[in-house]
C-alpha positions in Angstrom: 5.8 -64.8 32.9 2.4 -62.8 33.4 2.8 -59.3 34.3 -0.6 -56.9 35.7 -1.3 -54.1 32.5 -1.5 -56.1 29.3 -4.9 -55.2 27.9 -3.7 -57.3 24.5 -3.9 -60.3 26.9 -7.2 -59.5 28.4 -8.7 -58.5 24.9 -7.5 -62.5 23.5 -9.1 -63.5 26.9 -12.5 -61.5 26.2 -12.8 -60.6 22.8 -16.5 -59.8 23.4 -15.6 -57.5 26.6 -17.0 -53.4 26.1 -15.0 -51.1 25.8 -12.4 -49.3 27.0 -11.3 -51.5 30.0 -11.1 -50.8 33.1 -7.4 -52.0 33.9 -7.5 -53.1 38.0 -4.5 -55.5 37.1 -1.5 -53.3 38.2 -0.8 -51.4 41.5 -0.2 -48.1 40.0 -1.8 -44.9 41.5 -5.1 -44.3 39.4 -4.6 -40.3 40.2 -1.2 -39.3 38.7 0.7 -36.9 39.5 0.4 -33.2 37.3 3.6 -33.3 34.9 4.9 -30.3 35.0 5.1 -28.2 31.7 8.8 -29.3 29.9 10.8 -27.6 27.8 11.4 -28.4 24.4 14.6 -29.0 24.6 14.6 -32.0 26.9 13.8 -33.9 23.8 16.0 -32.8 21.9 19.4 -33.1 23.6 20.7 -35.5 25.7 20.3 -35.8 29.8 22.6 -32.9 31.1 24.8 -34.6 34.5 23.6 -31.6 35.8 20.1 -33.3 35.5 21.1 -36.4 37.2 22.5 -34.4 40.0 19.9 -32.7 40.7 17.5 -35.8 40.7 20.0 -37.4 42.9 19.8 -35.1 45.4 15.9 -34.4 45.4 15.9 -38.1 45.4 18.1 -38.3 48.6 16.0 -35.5 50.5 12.9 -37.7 50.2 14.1 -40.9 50.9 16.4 -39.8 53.5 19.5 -40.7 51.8 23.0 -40.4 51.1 22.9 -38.4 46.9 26.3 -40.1 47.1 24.3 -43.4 47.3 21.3 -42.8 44.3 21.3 -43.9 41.3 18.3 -43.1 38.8 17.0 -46.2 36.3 15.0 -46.5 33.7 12.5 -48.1 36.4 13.1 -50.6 39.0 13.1 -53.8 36.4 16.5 -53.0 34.8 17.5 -52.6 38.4 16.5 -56.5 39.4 17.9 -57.2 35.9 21.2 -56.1 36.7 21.9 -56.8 40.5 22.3 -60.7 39.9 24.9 -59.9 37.5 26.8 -57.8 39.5 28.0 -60.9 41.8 29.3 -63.9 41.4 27.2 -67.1 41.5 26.0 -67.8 45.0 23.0 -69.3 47.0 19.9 -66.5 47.0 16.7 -66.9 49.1 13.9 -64.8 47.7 10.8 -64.4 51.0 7.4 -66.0 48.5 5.3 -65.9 47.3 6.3 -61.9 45.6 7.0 -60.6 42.6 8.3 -63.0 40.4 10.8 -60.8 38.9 13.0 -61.3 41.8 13.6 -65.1 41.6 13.5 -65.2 37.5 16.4 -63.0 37.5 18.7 -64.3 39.8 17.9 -67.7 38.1 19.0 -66.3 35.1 22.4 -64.7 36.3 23.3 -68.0 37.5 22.5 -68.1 41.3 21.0 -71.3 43.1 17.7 -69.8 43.8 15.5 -70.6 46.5 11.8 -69.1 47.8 11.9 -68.7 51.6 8.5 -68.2 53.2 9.6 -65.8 55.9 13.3 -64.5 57.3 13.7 -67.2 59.7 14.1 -69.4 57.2 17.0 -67.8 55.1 19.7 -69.8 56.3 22.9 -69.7 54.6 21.8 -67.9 51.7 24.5 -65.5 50.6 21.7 -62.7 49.3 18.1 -62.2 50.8 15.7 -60.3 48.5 12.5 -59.2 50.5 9.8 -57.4 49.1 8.4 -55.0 51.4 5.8 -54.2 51.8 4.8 -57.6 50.0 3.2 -58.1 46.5 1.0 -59.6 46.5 -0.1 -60.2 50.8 1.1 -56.5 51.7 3.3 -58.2 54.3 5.8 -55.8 56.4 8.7 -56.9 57.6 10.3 -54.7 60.4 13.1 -52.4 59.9 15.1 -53.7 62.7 14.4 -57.3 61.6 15.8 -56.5 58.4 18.8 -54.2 59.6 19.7 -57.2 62.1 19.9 -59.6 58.8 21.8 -57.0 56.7 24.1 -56.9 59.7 24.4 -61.2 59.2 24.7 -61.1 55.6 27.5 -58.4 55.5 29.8 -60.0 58.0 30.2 -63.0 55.7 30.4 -61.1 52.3 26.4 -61.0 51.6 23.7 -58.9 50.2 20.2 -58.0 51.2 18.1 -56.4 48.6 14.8 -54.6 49.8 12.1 -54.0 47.2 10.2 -50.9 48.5 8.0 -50.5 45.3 5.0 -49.6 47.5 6.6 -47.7 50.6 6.0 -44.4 49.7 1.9 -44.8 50.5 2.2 -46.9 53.3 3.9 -46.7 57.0 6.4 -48.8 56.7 10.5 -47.6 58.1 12.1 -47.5 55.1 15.9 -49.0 54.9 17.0 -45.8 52.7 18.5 -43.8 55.6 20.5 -47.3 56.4 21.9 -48.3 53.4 25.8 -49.3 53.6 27.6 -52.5 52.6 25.6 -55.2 52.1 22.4 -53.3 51.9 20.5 -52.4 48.8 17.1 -50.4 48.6 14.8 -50.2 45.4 12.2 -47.9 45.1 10.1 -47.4 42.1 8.3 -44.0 41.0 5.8 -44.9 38.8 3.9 -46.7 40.8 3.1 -43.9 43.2 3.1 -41.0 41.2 0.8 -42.9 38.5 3.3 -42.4 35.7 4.6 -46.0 35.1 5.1 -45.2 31.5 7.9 -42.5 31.8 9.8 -45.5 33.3 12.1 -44.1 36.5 13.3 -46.1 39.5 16.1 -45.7 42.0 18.9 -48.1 44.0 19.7 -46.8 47.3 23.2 -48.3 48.2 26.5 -47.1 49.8 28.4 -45.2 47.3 31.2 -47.5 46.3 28.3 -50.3 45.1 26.0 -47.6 43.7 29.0 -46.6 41.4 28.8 -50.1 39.9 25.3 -50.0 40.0 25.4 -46.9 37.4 28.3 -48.1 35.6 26.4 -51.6 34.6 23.2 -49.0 33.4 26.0 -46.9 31.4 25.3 -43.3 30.1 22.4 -41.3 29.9 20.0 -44.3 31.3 17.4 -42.0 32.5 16.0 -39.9 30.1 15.5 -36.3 30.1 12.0 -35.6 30.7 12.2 -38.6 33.1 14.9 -36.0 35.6 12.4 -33.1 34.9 9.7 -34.8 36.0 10.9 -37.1 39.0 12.6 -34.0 40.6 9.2 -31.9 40.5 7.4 -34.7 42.0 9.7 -36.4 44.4 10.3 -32.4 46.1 6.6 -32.6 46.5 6.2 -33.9 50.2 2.7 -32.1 50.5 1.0 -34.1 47.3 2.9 -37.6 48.5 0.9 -37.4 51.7 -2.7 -36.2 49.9 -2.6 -39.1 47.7 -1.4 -41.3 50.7 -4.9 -40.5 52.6 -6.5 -40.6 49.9 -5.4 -43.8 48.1 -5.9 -45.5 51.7 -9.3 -44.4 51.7 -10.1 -45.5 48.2 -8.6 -49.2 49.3 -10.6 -49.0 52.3 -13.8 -48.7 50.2 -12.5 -51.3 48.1 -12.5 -53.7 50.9 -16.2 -52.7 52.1 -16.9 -53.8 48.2 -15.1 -57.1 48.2 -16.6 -57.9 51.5 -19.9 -57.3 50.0 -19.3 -59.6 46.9 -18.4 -62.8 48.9 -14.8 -62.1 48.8 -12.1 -62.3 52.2 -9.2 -59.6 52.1 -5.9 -61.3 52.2 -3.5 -58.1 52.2 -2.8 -55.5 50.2 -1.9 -51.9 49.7 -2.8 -48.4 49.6 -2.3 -49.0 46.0 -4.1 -52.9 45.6 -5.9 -55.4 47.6 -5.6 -58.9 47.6 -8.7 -61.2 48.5 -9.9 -65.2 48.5 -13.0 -65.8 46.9 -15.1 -69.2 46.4 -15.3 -68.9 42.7 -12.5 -66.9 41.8 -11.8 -68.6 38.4 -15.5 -67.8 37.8 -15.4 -64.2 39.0 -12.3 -63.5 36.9 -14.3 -64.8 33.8 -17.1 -62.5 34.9 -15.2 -59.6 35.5 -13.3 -60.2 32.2 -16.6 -60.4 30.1 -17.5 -57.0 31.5 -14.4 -55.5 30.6 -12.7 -55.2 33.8 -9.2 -56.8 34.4 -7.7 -57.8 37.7 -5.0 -59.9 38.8 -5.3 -63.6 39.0 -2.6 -66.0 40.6 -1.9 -69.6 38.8 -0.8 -71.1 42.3 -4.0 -70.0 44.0 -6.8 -69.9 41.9 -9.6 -68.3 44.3 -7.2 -65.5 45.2 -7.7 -62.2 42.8 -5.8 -59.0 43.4 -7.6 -55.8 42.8 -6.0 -52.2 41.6 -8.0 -49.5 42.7 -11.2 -48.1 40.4 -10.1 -44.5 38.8 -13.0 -42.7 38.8 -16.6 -42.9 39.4 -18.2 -44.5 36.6 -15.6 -47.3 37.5 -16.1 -47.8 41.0 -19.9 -48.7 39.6 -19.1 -50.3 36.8 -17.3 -52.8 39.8 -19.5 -52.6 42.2 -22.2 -54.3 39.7 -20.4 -56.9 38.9 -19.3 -57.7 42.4 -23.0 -57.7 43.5 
């Protein structure tokens, strides 16, 4: 399975590209956030549950949760990894085309997976995993709609699982605040603060299932400087809604560019946008050559999703190529 951010891949693709690439594969925040200074002694000893408490309930403050409900992961990927396994085999209806994650790993803890192309069409299913807002369309699915099916699922022993990778950015009523039996909420930090690689994620679920949640992900999952830096940046309301305006801003100027170069917007993100082009095999290759990689889709080959350019000389080196 092909994942966004593997320059290895691009480099076997374009061995002739310049260098260094400009990586538009991913939907991480080009402007990170500032780490903090850490002290030396986060790497040297091990997570304090002093530490996780005190991420848990920074955490809960800005998701508008229950701390009793949090549990910190090494990223949201373990997370996907480990629901399946936590029930027993049962009929799962994923809303595709999303992140492929989703389906691959309830395939592989033994469920009868199916791809549903909207909520109507869930059916029977025991568990519902929607991605929202959508990678790669940017769909939204409304909170009520959602609550209503949670509401479903739960009366007959069932799960919904809401991916809200790309939330924070966007205005979209996050299921945090609601999340009781039969409700699960991811959220991912890396993606928004720009600091994938210190690898931190959260379930939001009622207590009872977030203890098995942190049971299955054992001791000390997250690692020290991970709780440093998550509770610095997740307290920060006022930096969370700069980069929001200003991430929206860069994606509408992203748009403006596609538009230019032939291409149709399709969805997206603050944090990515998703277009149709004529020739998108073709523009890949070209983009590729120059040393730019973006995200293309082996079920639709004219569709290309771009991350957003992180600085100037970026945005041209794009633009050029689009033109």
């Amino acid at each position: 399975m092909s994942h966004g951010g593997d320059l290895d891949a691009a480099r076997r693709l374009f061995p002739d590209a310049p260098e260094p690439w400009i990586d538009l594969s991913t939907g991480i925040n080009p402007v990170p956030y500032p780490c903090p200074p850490l002290e030396a002694s986060l790497f040297r000893r091990l997570p304090a549950p002093g530490d996780l408490a005190a991420l848990r309930a920074t955490a809960a403050a800005a998701y508008g949760a229950d701390p009793a409900g949090i549990v910190p992961a090494p990223g949201t990927q373990i997370l996907i990894e480990i629901l399946p396994r936590l029930l027993p085999p049962t009929r799962v209806a994923v809303i595709s085309p999303t992140y492929a994650e989703h389906e691959a790993a309830w395939a592989r803890g033994g469920h009868a997976v199916v791809g549903v192309p909207d909520l109507a069409a869930i059916g029977e299913a025991a568990v519902a995993v929607i991605v929202n807002p959508n990678n790669p369309d940017g769909r939204v699915f409304p909170a009520a709609a959602l609550r209503e099916l949670a509401e479903r699922l739960r009366a007959r022993g069932g799960l919904i699982v809401t991916d809200e990778a790309f939330a924070d950015l966007e205005p979209v009523e996050s299921l945090c605040p609601f999340a009781g039996p039969g409700l699960v909420v991811l959220r991912s930090f890396g993606k928004t603060y720009g600091l994938a690689g210190i690898r931190l994620g959260f379930a939001v679920a009622e207590p009872v299932f977030a203890a098995r949640i942190a049971a299955a992900l054992g001791p000390w999952a997250v690692s020290g400087p991970a709780l440093a830096i998550g509770r610095v940046a997740l307290a920060d309301a006022g930096w969370r809604g700069e980069a929001a305006l200003a991430r929206r801003a860069d994606a509408d100027r992203l748009d403006r560019m596609i538009a230019r170069g032939g291409g149709r917007v399709v969805g997206g993100t603050a944090l990515f946008r998703t277009a149709d082009f004529e020739d998108g095999p073709g523009l890949f290759r070209r983009l590729g050559e120059a040393g730019i990689y973006v995200r293309r889709f082996e079920a639709a080959p004219s569709r290309l999703r771009f991350g957003l350019p992180p600085d100037k000389g970026a945005w041209c080196r794009l633009s050029r190529i689009l033109r």
